[in-house]
PyMOL Python script that loads the backbone (N, CA, C, O; Angstrom):
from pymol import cmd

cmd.read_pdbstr("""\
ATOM      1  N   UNK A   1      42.365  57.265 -18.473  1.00  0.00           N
ATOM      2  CA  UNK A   1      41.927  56.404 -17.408  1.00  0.00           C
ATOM      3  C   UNK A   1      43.095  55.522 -16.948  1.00  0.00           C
ATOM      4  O   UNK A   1      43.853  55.020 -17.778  1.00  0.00           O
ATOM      5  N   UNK A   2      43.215  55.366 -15.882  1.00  0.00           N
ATOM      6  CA  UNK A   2      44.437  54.236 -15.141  1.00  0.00           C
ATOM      7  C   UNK A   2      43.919  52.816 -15.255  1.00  0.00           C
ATOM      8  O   UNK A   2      42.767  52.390 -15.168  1.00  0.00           O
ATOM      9  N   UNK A   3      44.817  52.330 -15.425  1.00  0.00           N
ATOM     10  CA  UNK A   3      44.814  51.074 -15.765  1.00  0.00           C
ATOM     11  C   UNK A   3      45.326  50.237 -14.515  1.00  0.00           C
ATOM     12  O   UNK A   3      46.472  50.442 -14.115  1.00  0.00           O
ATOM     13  N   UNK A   4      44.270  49.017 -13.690  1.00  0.00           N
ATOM     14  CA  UNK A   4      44.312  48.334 -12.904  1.00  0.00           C
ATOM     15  C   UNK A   4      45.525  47.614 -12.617  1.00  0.00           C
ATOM     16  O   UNK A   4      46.007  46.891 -13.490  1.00  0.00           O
ATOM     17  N   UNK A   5      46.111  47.740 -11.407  1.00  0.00           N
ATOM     18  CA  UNK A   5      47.622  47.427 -10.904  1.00  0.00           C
ATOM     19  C   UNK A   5      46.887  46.334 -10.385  1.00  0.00           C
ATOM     20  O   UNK A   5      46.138  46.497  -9.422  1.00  0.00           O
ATOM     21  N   UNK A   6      47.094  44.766 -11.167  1.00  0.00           N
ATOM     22  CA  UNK A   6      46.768  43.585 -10.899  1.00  0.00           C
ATOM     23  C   UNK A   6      47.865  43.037 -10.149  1.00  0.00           C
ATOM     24  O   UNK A   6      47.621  42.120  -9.365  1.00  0.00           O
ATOM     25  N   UNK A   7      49.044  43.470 -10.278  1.00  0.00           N
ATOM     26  CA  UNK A   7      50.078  43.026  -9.165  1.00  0.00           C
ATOM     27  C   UNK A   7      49.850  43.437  -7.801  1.00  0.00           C
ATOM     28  O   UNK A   7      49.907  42.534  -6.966  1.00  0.00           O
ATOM     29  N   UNK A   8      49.643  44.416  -7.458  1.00  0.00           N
ATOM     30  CA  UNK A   8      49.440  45.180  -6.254  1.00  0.00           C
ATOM     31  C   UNK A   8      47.835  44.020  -5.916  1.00  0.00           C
ATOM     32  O   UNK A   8      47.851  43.319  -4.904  1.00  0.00           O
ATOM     33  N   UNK A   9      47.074  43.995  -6.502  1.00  0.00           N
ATOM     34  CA  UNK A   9      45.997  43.462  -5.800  1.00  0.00           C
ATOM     35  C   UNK A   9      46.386  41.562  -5.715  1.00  0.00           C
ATOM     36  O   UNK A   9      45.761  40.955  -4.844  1.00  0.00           O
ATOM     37  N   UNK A  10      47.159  40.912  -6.408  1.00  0.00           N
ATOM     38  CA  UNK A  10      47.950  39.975  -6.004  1.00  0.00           C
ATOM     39  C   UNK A  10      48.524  39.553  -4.553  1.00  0.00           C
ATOM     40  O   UNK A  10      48.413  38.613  -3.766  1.00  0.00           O
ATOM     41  N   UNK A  11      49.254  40.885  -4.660  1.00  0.00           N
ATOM     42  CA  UNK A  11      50.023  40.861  -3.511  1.00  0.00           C
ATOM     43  C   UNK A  11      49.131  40.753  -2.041  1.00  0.00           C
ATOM     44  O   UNK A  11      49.251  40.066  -1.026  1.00  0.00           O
ATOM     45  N   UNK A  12      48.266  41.708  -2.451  1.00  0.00           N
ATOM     46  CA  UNK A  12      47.298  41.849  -1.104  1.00  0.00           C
ATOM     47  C   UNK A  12      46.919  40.526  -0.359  1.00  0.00           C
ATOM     48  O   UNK A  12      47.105  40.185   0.810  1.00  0.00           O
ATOM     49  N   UNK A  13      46.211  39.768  -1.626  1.00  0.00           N
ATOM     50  CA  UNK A  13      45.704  38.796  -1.596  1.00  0.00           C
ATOM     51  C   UNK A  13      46.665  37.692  -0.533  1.00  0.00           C
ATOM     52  O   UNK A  13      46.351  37.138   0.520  1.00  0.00           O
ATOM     53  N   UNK A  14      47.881  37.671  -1.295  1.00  0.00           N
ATOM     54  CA  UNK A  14      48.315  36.903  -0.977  1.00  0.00           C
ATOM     55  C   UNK A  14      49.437  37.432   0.513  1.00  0.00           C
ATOM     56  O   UNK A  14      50.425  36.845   0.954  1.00  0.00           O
ATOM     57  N   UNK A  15      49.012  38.289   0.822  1.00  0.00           N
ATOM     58  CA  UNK A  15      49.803  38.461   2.295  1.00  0.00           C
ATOM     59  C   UNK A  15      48.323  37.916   3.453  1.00  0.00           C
ATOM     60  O   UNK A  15      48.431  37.344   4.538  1.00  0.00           O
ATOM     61  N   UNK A  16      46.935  38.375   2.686  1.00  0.00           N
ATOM     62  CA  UNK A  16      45.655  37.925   3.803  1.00  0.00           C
ATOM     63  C   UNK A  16      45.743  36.683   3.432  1.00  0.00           C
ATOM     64  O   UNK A  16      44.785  36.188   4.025  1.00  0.00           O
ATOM     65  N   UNK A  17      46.123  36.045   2.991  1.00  0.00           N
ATOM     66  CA  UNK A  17      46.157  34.461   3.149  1.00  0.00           C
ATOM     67  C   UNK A  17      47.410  33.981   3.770  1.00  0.00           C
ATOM     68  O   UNK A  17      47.463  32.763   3.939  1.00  0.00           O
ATOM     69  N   UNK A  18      48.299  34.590   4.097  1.00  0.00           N
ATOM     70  CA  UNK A  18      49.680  34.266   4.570  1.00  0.00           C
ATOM     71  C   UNK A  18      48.794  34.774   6.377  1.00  0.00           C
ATOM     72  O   UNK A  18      48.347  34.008   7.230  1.00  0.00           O
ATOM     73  N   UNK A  19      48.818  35.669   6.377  1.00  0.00           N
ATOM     74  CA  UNK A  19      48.040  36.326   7.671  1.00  0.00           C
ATOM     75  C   UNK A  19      47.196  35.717   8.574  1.00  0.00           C
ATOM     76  O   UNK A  19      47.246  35.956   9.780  1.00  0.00           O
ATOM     77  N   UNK A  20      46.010  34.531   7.795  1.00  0.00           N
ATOM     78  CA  UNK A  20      44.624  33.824   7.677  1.00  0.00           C
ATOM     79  C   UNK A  20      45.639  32.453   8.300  1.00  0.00           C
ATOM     80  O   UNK A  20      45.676  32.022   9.453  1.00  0.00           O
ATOM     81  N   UNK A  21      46.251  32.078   7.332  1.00  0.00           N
ATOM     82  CA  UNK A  21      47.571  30.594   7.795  1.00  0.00           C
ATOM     83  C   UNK A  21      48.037  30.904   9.558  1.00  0.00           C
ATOM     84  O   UNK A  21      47.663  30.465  10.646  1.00  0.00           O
ATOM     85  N   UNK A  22      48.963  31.820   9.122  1.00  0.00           N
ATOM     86  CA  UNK A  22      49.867  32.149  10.643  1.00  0.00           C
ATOM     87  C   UNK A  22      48.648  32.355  11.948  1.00  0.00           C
ATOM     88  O   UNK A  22      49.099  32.048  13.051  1.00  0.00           O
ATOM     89  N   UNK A  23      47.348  32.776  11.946  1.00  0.00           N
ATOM     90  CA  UNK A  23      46.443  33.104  12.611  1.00  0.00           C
ATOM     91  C   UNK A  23      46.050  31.298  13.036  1.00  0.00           C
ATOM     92  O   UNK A  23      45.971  30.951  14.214  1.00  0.00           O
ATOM     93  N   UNK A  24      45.893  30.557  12.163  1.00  0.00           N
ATOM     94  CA  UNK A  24      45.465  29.214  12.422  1.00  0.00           C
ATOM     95  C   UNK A  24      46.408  28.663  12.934  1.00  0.00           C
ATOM     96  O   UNK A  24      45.993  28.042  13.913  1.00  0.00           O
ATOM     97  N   UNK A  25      47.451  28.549  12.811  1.00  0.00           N
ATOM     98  CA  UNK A  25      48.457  28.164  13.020  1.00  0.00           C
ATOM     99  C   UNK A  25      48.385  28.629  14.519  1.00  0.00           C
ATOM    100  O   UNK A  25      47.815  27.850  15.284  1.00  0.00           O
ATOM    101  N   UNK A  26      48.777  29.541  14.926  1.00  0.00           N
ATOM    102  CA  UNK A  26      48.753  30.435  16.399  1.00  0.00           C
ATOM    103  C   UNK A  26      47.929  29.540  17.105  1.00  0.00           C
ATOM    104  O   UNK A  26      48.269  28.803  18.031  1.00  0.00           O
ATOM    105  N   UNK A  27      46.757  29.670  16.566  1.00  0.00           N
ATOM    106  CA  UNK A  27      45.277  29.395  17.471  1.00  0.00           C
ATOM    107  C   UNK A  27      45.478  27.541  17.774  1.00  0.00           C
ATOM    108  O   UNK A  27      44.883  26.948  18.674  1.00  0.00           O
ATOM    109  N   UNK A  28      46.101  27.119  17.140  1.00  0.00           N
ATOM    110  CA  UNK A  28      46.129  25.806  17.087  1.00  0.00           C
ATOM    111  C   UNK A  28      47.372  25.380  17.951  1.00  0.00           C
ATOM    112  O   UNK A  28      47.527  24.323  18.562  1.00  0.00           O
ATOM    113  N   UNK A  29      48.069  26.265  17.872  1.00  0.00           N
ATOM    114  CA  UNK A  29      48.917  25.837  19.016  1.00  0.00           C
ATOM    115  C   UNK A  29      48.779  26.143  20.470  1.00  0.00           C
ATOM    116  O   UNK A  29      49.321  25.554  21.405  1.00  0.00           O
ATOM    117  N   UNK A  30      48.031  27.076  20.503  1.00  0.00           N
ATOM    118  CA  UNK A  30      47.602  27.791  21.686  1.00  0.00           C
ATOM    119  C   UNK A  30      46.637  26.408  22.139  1.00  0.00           C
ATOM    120  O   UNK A  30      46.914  25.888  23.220  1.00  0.00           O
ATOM    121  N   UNK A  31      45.224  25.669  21.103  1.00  0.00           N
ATOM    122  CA  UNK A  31      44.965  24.732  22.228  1.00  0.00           C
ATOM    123  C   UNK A  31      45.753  23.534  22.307  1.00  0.00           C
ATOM    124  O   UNK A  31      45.355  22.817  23.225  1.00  0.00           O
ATOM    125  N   UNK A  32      46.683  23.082  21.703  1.00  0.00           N
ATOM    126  CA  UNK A  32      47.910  22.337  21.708  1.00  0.00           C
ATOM    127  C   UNK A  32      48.293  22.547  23.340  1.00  0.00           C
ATOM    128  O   UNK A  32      48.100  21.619  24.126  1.00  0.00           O
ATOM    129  N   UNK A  33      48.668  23.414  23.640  1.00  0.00           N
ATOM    130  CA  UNK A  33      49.452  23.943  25.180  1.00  0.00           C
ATOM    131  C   UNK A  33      48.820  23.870  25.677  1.00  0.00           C
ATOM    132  O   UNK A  33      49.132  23.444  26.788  1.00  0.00           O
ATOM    133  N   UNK A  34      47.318  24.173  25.463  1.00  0.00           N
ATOM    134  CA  UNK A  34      46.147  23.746  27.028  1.00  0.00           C
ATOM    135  C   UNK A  34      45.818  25.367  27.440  1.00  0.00           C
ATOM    136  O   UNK A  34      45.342  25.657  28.537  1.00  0.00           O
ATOM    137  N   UNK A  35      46.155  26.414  26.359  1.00  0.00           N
ATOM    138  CA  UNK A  35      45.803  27.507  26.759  1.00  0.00           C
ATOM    139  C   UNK A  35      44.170  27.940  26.865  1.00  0.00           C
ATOM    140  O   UNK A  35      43.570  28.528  27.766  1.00  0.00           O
ATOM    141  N   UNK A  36      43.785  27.499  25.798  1.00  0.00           N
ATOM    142  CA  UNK A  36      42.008  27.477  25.667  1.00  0.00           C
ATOM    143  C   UNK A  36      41.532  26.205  26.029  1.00  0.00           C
ATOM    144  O   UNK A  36      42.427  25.366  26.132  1.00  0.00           O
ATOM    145  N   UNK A  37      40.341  25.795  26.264  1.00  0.00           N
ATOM    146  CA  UNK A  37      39.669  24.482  26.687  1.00  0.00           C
ATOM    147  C   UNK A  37      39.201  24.154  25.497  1.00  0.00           C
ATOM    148  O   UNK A  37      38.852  24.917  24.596  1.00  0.00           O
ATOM    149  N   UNK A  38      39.202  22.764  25.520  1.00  0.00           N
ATOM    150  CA  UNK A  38      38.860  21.912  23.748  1.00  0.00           C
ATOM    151  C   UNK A  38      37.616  21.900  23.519  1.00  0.00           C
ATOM    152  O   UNK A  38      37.407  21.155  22.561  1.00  0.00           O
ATOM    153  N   UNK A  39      36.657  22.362  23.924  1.00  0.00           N
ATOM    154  CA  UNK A  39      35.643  22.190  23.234  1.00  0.00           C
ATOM    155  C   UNK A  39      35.195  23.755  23.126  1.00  0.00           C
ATOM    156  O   UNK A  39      34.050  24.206  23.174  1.00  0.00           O
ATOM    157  N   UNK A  40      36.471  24.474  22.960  1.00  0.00           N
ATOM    158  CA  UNK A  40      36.626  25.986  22.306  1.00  0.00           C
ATOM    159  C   UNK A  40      35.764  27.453  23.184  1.00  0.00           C
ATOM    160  O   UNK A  40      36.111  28.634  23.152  1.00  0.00           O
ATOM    161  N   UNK A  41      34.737  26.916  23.815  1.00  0.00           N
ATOM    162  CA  UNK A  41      34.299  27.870  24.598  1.00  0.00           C
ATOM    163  C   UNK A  41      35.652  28.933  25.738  1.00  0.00           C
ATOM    164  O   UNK A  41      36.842  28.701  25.951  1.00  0.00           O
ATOM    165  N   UNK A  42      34.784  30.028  26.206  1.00  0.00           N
ATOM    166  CA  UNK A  42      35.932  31.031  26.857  1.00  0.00           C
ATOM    167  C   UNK A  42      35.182  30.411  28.319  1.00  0.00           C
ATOM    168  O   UNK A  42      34.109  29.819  28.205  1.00  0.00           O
ATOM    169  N   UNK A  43      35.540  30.510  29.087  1.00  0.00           N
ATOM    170  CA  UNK A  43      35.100  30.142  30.426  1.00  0.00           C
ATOM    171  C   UNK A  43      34.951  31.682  31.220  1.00  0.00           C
ATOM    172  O   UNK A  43      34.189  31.786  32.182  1.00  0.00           O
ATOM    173  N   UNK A  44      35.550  32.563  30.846  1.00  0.00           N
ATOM    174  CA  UNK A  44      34.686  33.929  31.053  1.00  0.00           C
ATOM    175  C   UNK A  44      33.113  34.310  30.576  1.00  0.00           C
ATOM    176  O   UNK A  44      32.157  34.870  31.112  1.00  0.00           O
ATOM    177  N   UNK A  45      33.349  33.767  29.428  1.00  0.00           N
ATOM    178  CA  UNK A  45      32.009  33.740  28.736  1.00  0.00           C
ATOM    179  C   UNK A  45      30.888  33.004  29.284  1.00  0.00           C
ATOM    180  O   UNK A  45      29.781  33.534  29.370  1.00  0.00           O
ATOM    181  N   UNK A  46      31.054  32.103  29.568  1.00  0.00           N
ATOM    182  CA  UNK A  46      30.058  30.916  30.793  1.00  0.00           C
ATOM    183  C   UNK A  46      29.623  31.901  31.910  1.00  0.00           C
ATOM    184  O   UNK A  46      28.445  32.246  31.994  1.00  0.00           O
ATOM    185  N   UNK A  47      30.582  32.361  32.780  1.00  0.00           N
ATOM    186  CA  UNK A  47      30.320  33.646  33.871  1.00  0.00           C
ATOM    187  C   UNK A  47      29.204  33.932  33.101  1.00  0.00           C
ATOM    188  O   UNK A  47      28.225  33.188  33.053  1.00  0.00           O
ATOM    189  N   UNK A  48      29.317  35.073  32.443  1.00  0.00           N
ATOM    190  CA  UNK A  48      28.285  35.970  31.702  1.00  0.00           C
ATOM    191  C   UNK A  48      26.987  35.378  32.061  1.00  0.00           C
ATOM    192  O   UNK A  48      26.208  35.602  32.988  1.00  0.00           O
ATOM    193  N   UNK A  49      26.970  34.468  30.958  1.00  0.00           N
ATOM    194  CA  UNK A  49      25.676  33.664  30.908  1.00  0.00           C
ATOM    195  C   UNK A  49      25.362  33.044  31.965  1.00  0.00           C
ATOM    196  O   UNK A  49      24.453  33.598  32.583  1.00  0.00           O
ATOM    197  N   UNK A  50      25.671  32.307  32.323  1.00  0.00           N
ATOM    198  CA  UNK A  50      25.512  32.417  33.956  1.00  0.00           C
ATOM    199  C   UNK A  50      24.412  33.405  34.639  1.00  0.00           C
ATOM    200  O   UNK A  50      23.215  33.123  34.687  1.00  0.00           O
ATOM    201  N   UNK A  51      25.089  34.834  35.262  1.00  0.00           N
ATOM    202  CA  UNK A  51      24.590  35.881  35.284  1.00  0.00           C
ATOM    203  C   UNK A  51      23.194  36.490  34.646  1.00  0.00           C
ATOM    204  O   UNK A  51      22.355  37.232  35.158  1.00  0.00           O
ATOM    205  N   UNK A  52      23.264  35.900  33.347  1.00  0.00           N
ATOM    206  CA  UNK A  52      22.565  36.367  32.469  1.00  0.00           C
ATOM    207  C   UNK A  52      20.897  35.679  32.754  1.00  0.00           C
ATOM    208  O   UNK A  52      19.735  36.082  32.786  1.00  0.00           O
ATOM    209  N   UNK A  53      21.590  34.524  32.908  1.00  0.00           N
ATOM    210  CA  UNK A  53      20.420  33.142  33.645  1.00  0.00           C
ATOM    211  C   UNK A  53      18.896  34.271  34.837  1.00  0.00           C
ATOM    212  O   UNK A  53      17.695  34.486  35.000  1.00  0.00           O
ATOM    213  N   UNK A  54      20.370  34.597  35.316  1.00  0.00           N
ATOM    214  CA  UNK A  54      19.677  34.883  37.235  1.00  0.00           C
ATOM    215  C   UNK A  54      19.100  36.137  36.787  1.00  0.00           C
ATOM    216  O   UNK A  54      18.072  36.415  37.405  1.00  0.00           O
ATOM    217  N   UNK A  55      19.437  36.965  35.921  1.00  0.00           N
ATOM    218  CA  UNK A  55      19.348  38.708  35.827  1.00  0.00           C
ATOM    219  C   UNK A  55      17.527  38.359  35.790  1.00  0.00           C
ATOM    220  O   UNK A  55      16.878  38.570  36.814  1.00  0.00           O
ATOM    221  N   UNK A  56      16.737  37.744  34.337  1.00  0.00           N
ATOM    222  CA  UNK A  56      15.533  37.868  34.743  1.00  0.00           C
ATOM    223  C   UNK A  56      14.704  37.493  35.920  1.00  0.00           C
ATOM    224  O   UNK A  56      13.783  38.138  36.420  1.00  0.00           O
ATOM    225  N   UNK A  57      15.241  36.215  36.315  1.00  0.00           N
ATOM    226  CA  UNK A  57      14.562  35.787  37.620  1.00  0.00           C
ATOM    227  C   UNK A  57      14.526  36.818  38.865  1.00  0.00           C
ATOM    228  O   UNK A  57      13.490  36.877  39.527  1.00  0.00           O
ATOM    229  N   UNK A  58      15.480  37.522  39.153  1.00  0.00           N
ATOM    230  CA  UNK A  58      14.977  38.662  39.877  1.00  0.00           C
ATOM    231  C   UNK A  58      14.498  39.485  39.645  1.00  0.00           C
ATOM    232  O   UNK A  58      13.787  39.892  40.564  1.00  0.00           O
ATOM    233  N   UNK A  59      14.482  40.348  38.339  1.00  0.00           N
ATOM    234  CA  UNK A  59      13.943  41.006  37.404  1.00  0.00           C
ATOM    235  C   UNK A  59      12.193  41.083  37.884  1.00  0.00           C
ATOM    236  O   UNK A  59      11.474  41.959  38.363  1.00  0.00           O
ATOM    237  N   UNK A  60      11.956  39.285  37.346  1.00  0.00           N
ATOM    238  CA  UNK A  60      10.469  39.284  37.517  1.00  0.00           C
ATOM    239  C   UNK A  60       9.988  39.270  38.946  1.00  0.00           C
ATOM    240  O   UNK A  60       8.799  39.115  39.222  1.00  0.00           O
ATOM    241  N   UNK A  61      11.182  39.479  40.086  1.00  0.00           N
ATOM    242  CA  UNK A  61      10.689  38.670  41.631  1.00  0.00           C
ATOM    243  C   UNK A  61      10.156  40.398  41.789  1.00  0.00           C
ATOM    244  O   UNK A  61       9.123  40.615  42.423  1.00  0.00           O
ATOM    245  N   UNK A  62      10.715  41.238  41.346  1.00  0.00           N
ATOM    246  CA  UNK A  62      10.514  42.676  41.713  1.00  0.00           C
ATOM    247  C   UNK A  62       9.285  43.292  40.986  1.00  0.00           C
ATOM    248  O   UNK A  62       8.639  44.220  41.473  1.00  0.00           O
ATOM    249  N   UNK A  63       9.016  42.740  39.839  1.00  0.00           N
ATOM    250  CA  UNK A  63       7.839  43.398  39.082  1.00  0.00           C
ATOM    251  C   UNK A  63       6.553  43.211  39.607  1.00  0.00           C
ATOM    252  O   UNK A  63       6.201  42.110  40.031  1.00  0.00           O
ATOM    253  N   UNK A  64       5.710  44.350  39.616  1.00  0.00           N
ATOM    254  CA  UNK A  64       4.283  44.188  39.819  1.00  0.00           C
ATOM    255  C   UNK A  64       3.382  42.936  39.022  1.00  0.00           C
ATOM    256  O   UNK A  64       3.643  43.004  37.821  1.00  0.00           O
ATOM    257  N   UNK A  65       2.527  41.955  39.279  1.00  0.00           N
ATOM    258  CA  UNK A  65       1.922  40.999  38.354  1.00  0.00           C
ATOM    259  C   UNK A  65       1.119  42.244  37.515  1.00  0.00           C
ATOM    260  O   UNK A  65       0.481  43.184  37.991  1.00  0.00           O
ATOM    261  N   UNK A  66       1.375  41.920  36.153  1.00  0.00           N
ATOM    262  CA  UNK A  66       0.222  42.427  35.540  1.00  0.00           C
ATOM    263  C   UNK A  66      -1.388  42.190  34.919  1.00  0.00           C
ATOM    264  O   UNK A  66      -2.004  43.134  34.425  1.00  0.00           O
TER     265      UNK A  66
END
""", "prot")
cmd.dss("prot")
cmd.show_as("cartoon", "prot")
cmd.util.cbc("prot")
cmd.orient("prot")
């Protein structure tokens, strides 16, 4: 039977936490610059919903009453 390469799973570990850092890091500078809006929402995403609002209201303007 092979015997568990605890270094190798070390390592892993510790590159997804190096990975997890640099990712926060990124994201934090990005709203630093004013690239995203601070209270974190996408403003594409608002569109959507938006949309999403109106989709039933016509939905129901077209349906037969049942």
């Amino acid at each position: 039977m092979a015997t568990p390469n605890y270094g190798f799973e070390k390592r892993q570990k510790e590159l997804a936490k190096k990975r997890k850092k640099e990712d926060k890091l990124k994201a934090k500078s990005d709203r630093k610059s004013g690239l995203l809006p601070e209270d974190g929402s996408d403003p594409d995403v608002a569109d959507d919903a938006d949309s999403a609002v109106a989709a039933p209201d016509a939905a129901d303007a077209q349906m037969p009453p049942v």
